[in-house]
Structure formats: structure tokens, C-alpha cells
C-alpha positions in Angstrom: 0.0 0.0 0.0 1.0 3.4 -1.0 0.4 6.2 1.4 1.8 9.5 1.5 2.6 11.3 5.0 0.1 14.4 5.1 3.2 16.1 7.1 6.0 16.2 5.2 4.4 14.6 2.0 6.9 11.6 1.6 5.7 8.6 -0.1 5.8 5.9 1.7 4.9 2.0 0.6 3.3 -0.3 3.7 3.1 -4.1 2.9 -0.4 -5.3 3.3 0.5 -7.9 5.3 1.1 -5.5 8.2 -1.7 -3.2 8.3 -5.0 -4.3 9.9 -7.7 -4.3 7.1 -10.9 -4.2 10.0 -9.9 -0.7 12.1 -8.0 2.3 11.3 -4.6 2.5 12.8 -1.8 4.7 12.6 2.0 4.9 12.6 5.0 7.3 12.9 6.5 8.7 9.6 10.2 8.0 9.9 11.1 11.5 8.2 9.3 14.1 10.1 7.8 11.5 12.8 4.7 12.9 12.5 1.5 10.4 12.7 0.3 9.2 9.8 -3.2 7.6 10.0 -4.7 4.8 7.5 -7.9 4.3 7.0 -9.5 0.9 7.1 -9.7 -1.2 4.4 -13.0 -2.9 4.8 -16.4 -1.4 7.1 -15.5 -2.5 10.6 -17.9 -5.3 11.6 -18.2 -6.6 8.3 -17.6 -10.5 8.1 -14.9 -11.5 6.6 -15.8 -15.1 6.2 -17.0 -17.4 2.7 -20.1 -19.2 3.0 -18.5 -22.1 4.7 -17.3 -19.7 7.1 -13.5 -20.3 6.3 -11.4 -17.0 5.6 -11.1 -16.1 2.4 -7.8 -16.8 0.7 -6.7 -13.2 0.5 -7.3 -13.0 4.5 -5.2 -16.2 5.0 -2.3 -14.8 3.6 -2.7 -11.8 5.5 -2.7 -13.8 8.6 0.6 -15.7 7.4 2.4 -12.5 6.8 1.3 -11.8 10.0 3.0 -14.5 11.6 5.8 -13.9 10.5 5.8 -9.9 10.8 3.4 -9.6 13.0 0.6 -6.4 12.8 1.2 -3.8 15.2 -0.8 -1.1 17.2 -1.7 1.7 16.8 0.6 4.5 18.1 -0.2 5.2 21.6 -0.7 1.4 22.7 1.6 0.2 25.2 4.2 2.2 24.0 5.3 4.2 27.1 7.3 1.3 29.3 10.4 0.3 29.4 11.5 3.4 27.0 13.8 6.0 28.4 12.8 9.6 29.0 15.8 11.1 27.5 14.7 12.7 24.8 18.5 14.3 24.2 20.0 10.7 23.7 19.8 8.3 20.7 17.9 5.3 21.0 19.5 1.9 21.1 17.6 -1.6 20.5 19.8 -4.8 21.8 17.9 -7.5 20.5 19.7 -10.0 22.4 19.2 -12.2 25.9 20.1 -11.8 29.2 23.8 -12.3 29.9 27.8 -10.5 30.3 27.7 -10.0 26.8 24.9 -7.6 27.0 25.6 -6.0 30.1 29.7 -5.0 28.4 27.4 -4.0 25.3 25.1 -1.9 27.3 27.9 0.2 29.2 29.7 0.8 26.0 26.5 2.2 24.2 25.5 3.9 27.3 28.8 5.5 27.3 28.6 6.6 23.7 25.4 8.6 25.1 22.8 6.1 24.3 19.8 5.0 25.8 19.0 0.9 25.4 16.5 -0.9 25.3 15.9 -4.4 25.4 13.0 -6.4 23.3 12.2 -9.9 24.8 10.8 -11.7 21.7 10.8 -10.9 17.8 7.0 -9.1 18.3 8.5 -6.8 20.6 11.8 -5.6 18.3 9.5 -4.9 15.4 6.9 -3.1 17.5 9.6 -1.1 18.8 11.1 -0.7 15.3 7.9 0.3 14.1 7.0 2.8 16.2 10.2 4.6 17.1 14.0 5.1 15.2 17.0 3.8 16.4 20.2 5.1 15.5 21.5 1.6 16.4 20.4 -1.9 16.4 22.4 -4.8 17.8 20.9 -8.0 16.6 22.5 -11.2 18.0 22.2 -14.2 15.8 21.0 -16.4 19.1 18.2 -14.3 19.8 15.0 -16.0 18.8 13.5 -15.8 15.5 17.3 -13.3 14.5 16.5 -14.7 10.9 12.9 -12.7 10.8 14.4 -9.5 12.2 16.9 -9.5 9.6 15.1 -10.0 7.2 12.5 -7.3 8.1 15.7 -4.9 7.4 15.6 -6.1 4.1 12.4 -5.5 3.3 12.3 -2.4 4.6 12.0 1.5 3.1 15.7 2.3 2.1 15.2 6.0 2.7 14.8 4.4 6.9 17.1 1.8 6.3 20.5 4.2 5.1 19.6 5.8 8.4 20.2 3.1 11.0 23.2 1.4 11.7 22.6 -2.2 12.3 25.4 -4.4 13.7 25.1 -8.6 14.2 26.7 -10.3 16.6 27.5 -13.9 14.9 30.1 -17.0 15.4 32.4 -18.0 12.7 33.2 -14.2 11.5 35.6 -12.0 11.6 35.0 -8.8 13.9 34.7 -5.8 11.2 34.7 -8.5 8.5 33.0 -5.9 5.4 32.2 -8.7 3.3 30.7 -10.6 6.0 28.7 -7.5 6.9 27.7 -7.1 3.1 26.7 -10.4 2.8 24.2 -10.1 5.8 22.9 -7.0 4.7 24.4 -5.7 8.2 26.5 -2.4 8.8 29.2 -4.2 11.2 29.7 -7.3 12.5 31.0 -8.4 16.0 32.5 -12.0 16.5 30.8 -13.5 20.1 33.8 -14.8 21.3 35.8 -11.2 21.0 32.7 -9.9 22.6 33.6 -13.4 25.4 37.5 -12.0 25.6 37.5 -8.5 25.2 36.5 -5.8 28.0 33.9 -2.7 27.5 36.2 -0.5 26.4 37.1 -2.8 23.3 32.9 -2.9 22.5 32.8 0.7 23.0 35.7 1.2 20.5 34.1 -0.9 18.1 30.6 0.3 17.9 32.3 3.7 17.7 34.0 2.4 14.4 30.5 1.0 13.3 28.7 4.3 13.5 31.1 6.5 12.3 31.9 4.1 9.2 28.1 3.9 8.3 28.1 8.1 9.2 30.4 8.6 6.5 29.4 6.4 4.1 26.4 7.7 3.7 27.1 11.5 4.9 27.9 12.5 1.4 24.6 10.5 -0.3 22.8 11.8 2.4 23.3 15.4 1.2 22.3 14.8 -2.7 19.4 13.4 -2.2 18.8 16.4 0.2 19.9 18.7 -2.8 17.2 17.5 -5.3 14.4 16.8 -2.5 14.3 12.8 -1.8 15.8 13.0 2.1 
């Protein structure tokens, strides 16, 4: 779906699968940040079923894209706990368990003046994606359901996309490895088992590398497609 944010004006294409077809909704425009509402797609209360009261085959693969990116609230819904009230800092999203990996990972990027915050399952990281920006996103490959979270980056609007800095956390890489990075459609990577030897300091140093390599990168792109009105 097509929908242009009456804000700022940018076009902005929404796969179906994700927007609720029986209630209007809304969500955050991630240029200006303004709310954009949509409309719903069908009368509310209006059955949705065949005559043998099975869905219809264009709901049923709604409700598979669904499961595997899962619709989200509207704006407003939930969205106030567990998210810092710092409005000066950039927000962090560590998609990644309990354990001393996180907590050397969360002192670094606190350090770097970021707030973090931690999603529990795959539902929760793309609600929080959804809703919000994130300057950086830490996504560990043993984090349930990694595979779907990156591959919502994928999929998603590239004019969002340039703008966050998404680093894995893998085994069998190289830390900084570009082609590995490439290859996983990731900014940076970070080998677990530096992570396992190295202290805070060394994290901080290296997510420092990450986002000034992506801020450059994309500093001078960032500016022409200011010049002739696409940023």
C-alpha cells in the first residue's frame, strides 16, 4: 500500500500484510515523525468469512504475513514502558538475551550517550522498530527468531534503512569483516567470542567504528538526495 505522509508529504509504501484491514490505525513517519493515520480497508464489523465460514484466501495470507511480521498497534498502545525519557539521547535496540555480553554491550553504548533498550521476543523488536527510530540496532544471531528481524531490514523502506546502523553479533566471522557485513545485509559485525574475551572499552571502540563508518558512508549521499528533494 501506498500512502503519502500528510506532514512532510513523503511517499511511503506499507506491505499489506502489516496493516489491519478491520480498524483504522496509525503509525509514525520516519522523516518528520509525524503520525500518519490509515484508513481501514473494509467497514468494521463486516464479516470476513466465505459461506463455509472459512477465511477467504486473500485473508489467510494476511494472517501468514502476520506470523511472520506480526501487525502492530496503533501508536499510543503500550508504548510508554520500558523506554527512556531522554529525549536528548539516541535510542539503542539490543535484540539479544540476558547475559555478560549484554551487560559490556550496554555500558559501551551507554557510554557513547545512548539509551537501550531491550525487546524480549521478535513481536516486541518490530513493535519497537515500528514505532520509534533507532540510530543503532544490535541483533545477535541467538536471539529467537534473528532470521525474521533480519530480514525485516531487508524489506524495509531504504530511505529508513540508510539511516540506521545495524550491527550482528555472529560465530564464525571476523569482527569488522565488510564482506561478511555485506553479505548479511548488516552495517558491522561483532564475533561473540571477541565480545567473550575483550572488555567494555574494546565494545565501546568498536561500535564507535561502526557508526562513524556507516556516518560517513552515507554523509555524502545523504546530502544529494537532500539537494534535489528525496531526504
Amino acid at each position: 500500500m501506498n500512502i503519502t505522509c500528510p506532514h512532510c508529504n513523503t511517499r511511503l509504501n506499507l506491505p499489506d500484510g502489516r496493516i489491519p484491514k478491520d480498524r483504522d490505525t496509525s503509525f509514525k513517519c520516519p522523516k518528520c515523525k509525524g503520525a500518519v493515520p490509515v484508513k481501514a480497508a473494509i467497514p468494521q464489523n463486516t464479516a470476513s468469512f466465505s459461506k463455509t465460514g472459512s477465511l477467504a484466501s486473500s485473508e489467510r495470507s494476511g494472517e501468514e504475513n502476520a506470523a511472520l511480521y506480526p501487525p502492530l498497534p496503533s501508536i499510543g498502545e503500550n508504548m510508554s514502558a520500558g523506554f527512556s525519557s531522554r529525549a536528548s539521547r539516541h535510542r539503542a535496540l539490543i535484540c539479544m538475551g540476558p547475559s555478560s555480553i549484554r551487560d559490556l554491550l550496554t555500558q559501551s553504548i551507554r557510554r557513547l550517550d545512548f539509551s537501550a533498550e531491550f525487546p524480549k521476543t521478535m513481536a516486541a523488536a518490530l513493535d519497537y522498530i515500528e514505532h520509534h527510530f533507532y540510530l543503532l540496532v544490535v541483533l545477535d544471531h541467538e536471539f529467537k527468531n534473528a532470521d525474521k528481524i533480519a530480514g525485516y531490514f531487508k524489506q524495509m523502506d531504504m530511505l529508513l534503512r540508510r539511516r540506521i546502523c545495524l550491527v550482528h553479533v555472529a560465530e564464525g566471522v571476523e569482527t569488522g569483516n565488510a564482506m561478511a557485513a555485506l553479505h548479511s545485509s548488516a552495517n558491522f559485525i561483532l564475533n561473540r567470542r571477541d565480545l567473550l574475551k575483550e572488555d567494555d572499552l574494546y565494545i565501546e571502540d568498536m561500535l564507535n567504528q561502526a557508526l562513524t563508518h556507516h556516518r560517513k558512508m552515507y554523509a555524502v549521499f545523504n546530502e544529494a538526495m537532500k539537494a534535489v528533494g528525496k531526504a
